[in-house]
Each structure stands twice: as C-alpha cells, then as structure tokens.
N, C-alpha and C positions, 0 to 999 in steps of 0.2 A: 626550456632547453631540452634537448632530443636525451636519450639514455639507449644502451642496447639490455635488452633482454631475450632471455630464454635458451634454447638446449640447440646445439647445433654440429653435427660432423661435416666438415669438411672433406673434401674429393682426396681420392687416397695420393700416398704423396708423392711424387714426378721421379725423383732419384731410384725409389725401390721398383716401380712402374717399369723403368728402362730398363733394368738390370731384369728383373721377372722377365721382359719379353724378350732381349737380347742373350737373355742364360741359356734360354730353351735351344738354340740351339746348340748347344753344349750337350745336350741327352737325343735320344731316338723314339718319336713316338707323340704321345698328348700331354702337354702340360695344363693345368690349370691355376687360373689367377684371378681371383676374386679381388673386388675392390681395386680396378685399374683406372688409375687417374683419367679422366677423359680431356686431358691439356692437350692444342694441336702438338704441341712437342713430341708427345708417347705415341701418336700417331702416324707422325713423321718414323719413329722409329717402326713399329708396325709395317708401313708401307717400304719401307725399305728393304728390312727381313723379306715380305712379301717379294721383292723382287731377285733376293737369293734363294729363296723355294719352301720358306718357311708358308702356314696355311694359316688362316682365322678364322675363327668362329665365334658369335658372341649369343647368348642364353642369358632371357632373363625369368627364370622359372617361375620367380615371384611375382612379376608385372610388375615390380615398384621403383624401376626404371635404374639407372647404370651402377649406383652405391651398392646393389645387390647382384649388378648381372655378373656372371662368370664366361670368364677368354679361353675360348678352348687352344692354346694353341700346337700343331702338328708339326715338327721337328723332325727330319730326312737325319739329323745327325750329322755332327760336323764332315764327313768327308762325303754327306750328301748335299753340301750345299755349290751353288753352280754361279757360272758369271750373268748378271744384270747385261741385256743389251742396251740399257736406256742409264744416264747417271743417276745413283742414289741421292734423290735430291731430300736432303736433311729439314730441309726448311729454317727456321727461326733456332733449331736446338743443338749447342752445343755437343750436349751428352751423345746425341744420334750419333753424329760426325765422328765423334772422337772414338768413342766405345765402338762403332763398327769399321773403323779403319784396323784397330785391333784385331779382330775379329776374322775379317778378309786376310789380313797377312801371310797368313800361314797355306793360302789354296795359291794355286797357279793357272792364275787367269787374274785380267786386269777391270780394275773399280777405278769409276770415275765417280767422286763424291762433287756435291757442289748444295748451294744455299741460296736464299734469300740473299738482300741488298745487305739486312745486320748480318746474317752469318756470314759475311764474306769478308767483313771488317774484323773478325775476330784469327787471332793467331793460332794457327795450327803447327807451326814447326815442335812447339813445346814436346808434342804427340810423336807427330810426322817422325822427328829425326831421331828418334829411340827406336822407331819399328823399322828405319832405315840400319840402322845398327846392328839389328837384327840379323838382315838379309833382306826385309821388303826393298822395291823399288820405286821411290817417289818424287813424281814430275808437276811441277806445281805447272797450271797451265794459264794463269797471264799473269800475276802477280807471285814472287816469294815467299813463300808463308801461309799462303791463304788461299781458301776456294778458289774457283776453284782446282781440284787436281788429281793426279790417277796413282792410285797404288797397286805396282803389279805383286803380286804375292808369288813367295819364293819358301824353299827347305829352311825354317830361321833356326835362327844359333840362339840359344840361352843364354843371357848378359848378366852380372849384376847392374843396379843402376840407383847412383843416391843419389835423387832427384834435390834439390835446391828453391823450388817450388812445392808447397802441400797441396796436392792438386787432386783430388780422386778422382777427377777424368783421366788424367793422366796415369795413376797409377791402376786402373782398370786397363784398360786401353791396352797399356803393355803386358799385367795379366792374363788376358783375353789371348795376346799372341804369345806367350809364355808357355800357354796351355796347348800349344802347336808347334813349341818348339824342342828341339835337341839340347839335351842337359838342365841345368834349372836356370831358372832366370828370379832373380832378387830383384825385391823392389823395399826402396826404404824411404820414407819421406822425412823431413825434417823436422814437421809438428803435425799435429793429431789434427785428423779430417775426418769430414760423414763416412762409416765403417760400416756403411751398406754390405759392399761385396764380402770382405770377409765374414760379415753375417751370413747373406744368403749364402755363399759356398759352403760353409758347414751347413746350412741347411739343407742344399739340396745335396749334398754329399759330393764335392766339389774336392778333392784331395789340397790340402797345402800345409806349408808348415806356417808358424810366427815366432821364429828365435828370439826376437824382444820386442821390444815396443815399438809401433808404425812398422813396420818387415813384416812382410810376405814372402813367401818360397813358392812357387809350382813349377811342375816337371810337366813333360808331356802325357795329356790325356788320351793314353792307349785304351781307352772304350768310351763308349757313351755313358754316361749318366742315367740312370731308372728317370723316367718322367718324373714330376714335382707338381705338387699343390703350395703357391703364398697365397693369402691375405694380406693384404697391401693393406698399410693403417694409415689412419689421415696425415697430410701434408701441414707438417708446423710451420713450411716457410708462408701455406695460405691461412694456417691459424692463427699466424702473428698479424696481419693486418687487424684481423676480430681481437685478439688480447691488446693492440694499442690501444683502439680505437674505446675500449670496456675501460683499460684504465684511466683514462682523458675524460670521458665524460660520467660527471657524478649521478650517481642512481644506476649507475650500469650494474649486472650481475647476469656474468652469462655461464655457459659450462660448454665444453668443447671435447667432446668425446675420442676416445680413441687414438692420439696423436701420437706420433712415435715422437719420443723425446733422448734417444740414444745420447751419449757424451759428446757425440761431435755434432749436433745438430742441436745441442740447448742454448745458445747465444742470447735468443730474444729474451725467454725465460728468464735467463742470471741477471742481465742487462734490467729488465724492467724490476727485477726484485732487487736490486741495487739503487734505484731509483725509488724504491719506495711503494710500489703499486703492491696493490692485496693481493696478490697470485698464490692458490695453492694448486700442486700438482697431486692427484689422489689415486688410488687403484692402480698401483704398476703394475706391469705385467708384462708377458712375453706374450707374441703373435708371429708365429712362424719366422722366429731368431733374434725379432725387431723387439725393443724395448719400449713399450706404448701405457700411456697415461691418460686419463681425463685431468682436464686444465679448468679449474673455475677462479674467476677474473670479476674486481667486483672494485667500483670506479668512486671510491669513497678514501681516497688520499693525496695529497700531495705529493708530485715528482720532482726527485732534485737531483744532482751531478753523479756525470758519470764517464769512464774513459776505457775507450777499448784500442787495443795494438793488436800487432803480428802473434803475440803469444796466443789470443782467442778469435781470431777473428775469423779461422776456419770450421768456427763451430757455427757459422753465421752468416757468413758477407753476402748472402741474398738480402738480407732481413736489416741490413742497413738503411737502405730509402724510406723504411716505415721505423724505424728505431731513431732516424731522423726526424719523423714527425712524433713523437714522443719526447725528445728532447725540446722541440720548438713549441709544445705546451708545458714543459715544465718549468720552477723554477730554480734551474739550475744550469751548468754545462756540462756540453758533451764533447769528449776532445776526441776525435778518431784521428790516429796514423797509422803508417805500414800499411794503407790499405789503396796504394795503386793498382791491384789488381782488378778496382770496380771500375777503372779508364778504358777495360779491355770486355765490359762484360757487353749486354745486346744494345747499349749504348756508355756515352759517357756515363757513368752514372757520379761520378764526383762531383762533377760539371752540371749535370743536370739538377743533384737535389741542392747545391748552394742556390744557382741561377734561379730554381723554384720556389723557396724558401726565401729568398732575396724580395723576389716580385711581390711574396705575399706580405711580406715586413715582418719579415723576421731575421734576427740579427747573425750573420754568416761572415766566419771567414775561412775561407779556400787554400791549403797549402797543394803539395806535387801531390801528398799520397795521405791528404784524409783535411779535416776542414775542424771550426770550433764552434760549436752551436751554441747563444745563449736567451736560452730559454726565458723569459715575459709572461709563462704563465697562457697565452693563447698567441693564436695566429688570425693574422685581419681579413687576410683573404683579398679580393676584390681584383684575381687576376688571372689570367687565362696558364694550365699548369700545362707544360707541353713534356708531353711523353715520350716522345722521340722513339714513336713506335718499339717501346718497351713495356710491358706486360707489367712489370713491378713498378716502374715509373708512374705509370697511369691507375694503379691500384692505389699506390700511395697519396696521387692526385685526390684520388676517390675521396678516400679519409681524411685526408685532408679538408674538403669541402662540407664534410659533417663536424667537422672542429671548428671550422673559421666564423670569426663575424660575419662576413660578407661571403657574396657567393666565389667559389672557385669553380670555374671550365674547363674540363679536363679536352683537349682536343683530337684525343680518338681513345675512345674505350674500346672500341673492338676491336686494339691488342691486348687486350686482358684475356680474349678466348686461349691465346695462347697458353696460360698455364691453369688459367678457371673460369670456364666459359659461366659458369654462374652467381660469380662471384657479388654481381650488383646486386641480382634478383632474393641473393640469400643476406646481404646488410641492410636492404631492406625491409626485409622480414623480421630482421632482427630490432629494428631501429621503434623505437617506440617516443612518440610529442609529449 
C-alpha cells in the first residue's frame, strides 16, 4: 500500500493572493508580494488590474522559481485608475469578478465584467445589488444576475448593510466601494468567515473600525496608502487535499509548512481532528497579519463520525469535496447541512461529490443542502470521477484514485491549474510504494 511522506509548502494561498493584488490599488506607487499563488485565478485577477492601469513585474532573485519570486506591483492610485476598453474578463474566479466590481464603483466610467462558461452560472446580484445601493449602475447584459454585465461607477453614498449570507466576497466587495464612498458604510455579517481583509487592512494601514464581532466600518479613503510589502503563506484549502490524503493512508507522516490557519479558514483541521486523525498544528505565528502554522499529519488511526452545519461551515466549504473523501474512508458518518451554498460554487458541487462517491460505492445520501456519508472504511473505485470542470472537484478525484481499490479516471485534470497548477507533480513526489 502507497503512504505519503516528507516536507512539503504548498503555493501561497488564492484569497490573500487576490486581495495583495487588488489592495495595491488602494496606495500610489510599488507594492511587493512575495509568495503569490500562481492559480490561473490570481492571474485573472492580475490581467484585469492590468487593464485599469495597474503594472507587473515579477523577480526571481533566487532562481528557485515562483515560491521565492516577488510581484512588483505599480499602483497609479485610486483616482488613477482609468476605463478598460476591452471586458474584464475574470475567467474561472469568482473573487476577481466580485472584489473588482467593488473596486470600479466608485470611478465614472463604465466596466463591462464577463467569464468563462462556470463563471457565468454563478450569481452575482448577491454583490451587484449592494453596489447598486450604493449609487453604481448595473446592467446585466443577457441574463439577470449573471455575467455577463456593465457597472457604470457613480459618486456612491455609504450604506449600512446586514448581509444574511457570510460571504467575504461579498463583504470585501462592498468595502472596496465603501472606501470611495460619502459617509461610512457598515458591513456586518451574520457568522464568521475567512478575516483576510480585515487582516491585511491593518496591515497595510488600511483605516476602519470593528464595533463588534463580523462589523466593519470604513469611511472614504482621502489619500493613498504608503506601498506595502505581504508574504502570502500557504494555501490550507490546497494543504487539505495532502492532510486527507496522509490521514487515510497508514505509514503516512508528512509536515506542511507555513499554512495560514486563521479562525475562519480551520474547517478541515477541526473536522479531521474530530474524526480522529493524528494532526498537530506546531510553530504559530504571524506573517504579515495572517496567522500561519506548520501542519504535521501522520496516517496511523482510525476515522470515525462527524457533522458540520451553517454554524462552521464558513470556516471551510471549499474543503468539503476532499472532507468528503475522508469521510467515505472512514468508519463512520458524515452528516453535512446548511450547505446549499456548494449548488452555486464552479460547479454543482453537492451533486457532484454524491454522484462521485456513488459511482465509486460508496454509501450516499443527497438532501437540497448537504448529503450523509457512511463511511466502509475505503472506497472501490473502478469509475470514471467527472470534474465538471472544477479544479477541487478533479483534485478531489485525484485522491481519491490513491485511496481506492481500483483505478479511478479523473476526466480532466487540467482544471486543477486553475487553483495549483502543480498539484499532481507534488502528490506525487510525496507518494511513496
């Protein structure tokens, strides 16, 4: 039987990535970002700035290739940024879309946003109609709700706003035009989500308040910001693939350096230490505001029950389709609800990991907004896992295929560049006969 071993950092992580490159314009000048995820996602975000007047530059001083290279990037300063004559085309990434529609609101000139075939299935009003509130103007242009569409940016007004979804797209998003608008604008959410932004704004000196708990305040940003230097630390929603995959198979022991493990992005973590897997989390620390650990994972116990809701599951719901295959080796259950919000992500993903888990015989059942996994201890495998051109979907697939008896076919891996272009090349460096 296969085992993973040995020392591994994963590509820095996708949420602090976007926000590093969409903050900068927020200041006047050079920013620097080390450790920037190379997912086509943060790319998408990149080329889009690029076509409001932001610059790029990348440096690898070291030669030891992208984990050490630093992003130069040159920021005109918000009331130097100018209209795109072409659409900002987002690609595959939510985050892009949403966080620069924010962004844009506040200039006056008009963005035309648009996507991929998945980003065009995903809802935007959630966003859209709070920057509408605002004062933006927004024209969906063939469909309600969805890519693609044009926001013309207007003088906006400061709102409160207690959102009824925990969304940190969304509550960036309206930040982002808060910080361009007249008087202050409140954002409150209803439960606790990844507290990126309010990290990096006290990092990079980003003015707001927090009256209590999930609330934000900002006022209009009357100057630029000093440039800023982050270190971007690894991505736990790509470290959880490697911590499953270590806990499921016996003789694993691996270490996973650097991960940011903040309160709202430890899901996988609590989840698998619930279930029983040897996880310890060692060396905490801060890295430019982020809260970051080395993770070592060691594949020498039995997994048994477990149940996540609406109360947690903003600390996570990426890391569900691989917390599914954890469940479907363990011997136990896994009850997920409240969690229709995975119906709307770059695919069905409710739909897909029963349907997947199904194929391979494993024991599933499907409610509207979460499903019951019961876990046999392994997965048989012996069937084609379809991705549905989703990047976590088809990772999952991956792992899956190093668990199962038989083989599993994942049928397209190269949507996994999408959030780790190197994700194969490094399980199986890790993977040891």
């Amino acid at each position: 039987m296969v085992s993973l071993k040995g020392t591994l950092q994963v590509p820095g992580d996708k949420s602090i990535s976007h926000r590093a490159l969409i903050f900068a314009a927020l200041s006047r000048g050079v920013c620097k970002v080390y450790g920037l995820s190379p997912a086509f996602d943060c790319i998408s975000s990149a080329d889009c700035l690029r076509q409001l007047g932001l610059k790029f530059e990348r440096r690898s001083p070291s030669g030891n290739g992208l984990r050490e290279t630093v992003f130069l990037v040159t920021s005109p300063g918000l009331d130097g940024l100018h209209r795109s004559d072409a659409p900002l085309f987002a690609g595959n990434s939510g985050t892009t879309i949403r966080l620069l529609s924010g962004l844009v609101a506040g200039h006056p000139f008009k963005t035309v946003f648009d996507g991929d075939d998945s980003l065009r299935t995903r809802p935007m009003a959630r966003v859209l109609r709070h920057l509408s509130e605002m004062g933006a103007k927004v024209t969906y242009q063939e469909r309600e709700n969805y890519a693609p569409f044009e926001i013309e940016g207007n003088l906006l007004k400061g709102k409160d706003f207690d959102l009824d979804v925990a969304s940190a797209q969304v509550q960036t998003a309206i930040l982002l035009a808060g910080l361009q608008a007249d008087g202050k604008t409140r954002v409150k959410l209803p439960a606790a989500v990844r507290d990126h932004t309010a990290r990096m704004f006290k990092h990079i000196n980003v003015p707001f308040e927090q009256p209590s708990e999930n609330e934000i305040v900002v006022t209009r940003l009357e100057e630029p910001i000093e440039p800023f230097t982050v270190n971007v630390p690894a991505d736990i929603s790509s470290a959880a693939f490697f911590m499953v995959a270590a806990a499921c198979l016996p003789g694993s022991e691996i270490l996973l350096n650097n991960v940011v493990v903040n309160p709202g992005r430890d899901l996988v973590i609590s989840v698998l230490q619930e279930m029983g897997a040897d996880i310890e989390v060692t060396n905490q620390r801060e890295r430019s505001g982020e809260l970051i650990a080395d993770i070592l994972v060691r594949g020498d116990r039995t997994l048994g029950s477990v149940s996540i809701d609406g109360t947690r599951l903003a600390a996570g719901i990426d890391e569900i389709p691989i917390i599914a295959i954890a469940a479907a080796m363990s011997h136990g259950t896994l009850t997920l609800k409240d969690a229709a919000e995975l119906r709307v992500k770059e695919s069905d993903r409710l739909s897909a990991i029963v349907g997947n888990l199904r194929a391979c015989g494993v024991t599933v059942t499907e409610s509207d907004d979460g499903f019951v996994i019961e876990g046999k201890g392994g997965i048989k495998g012996g069937a084609e896992w379809k991705s549905y051109d989703d990047h976590r979907m088809a990772m999952s697939g991956v792992v899956a295929g190093l668990l199962a008896e038989q083989i599993v076919r994942v049928d397209n891996e190269s949507c996994i560049a999408v959030s780790y272009p190197d994700f194969i090349s490094d399980l199986r460096r890790m993977t040891v006969v």
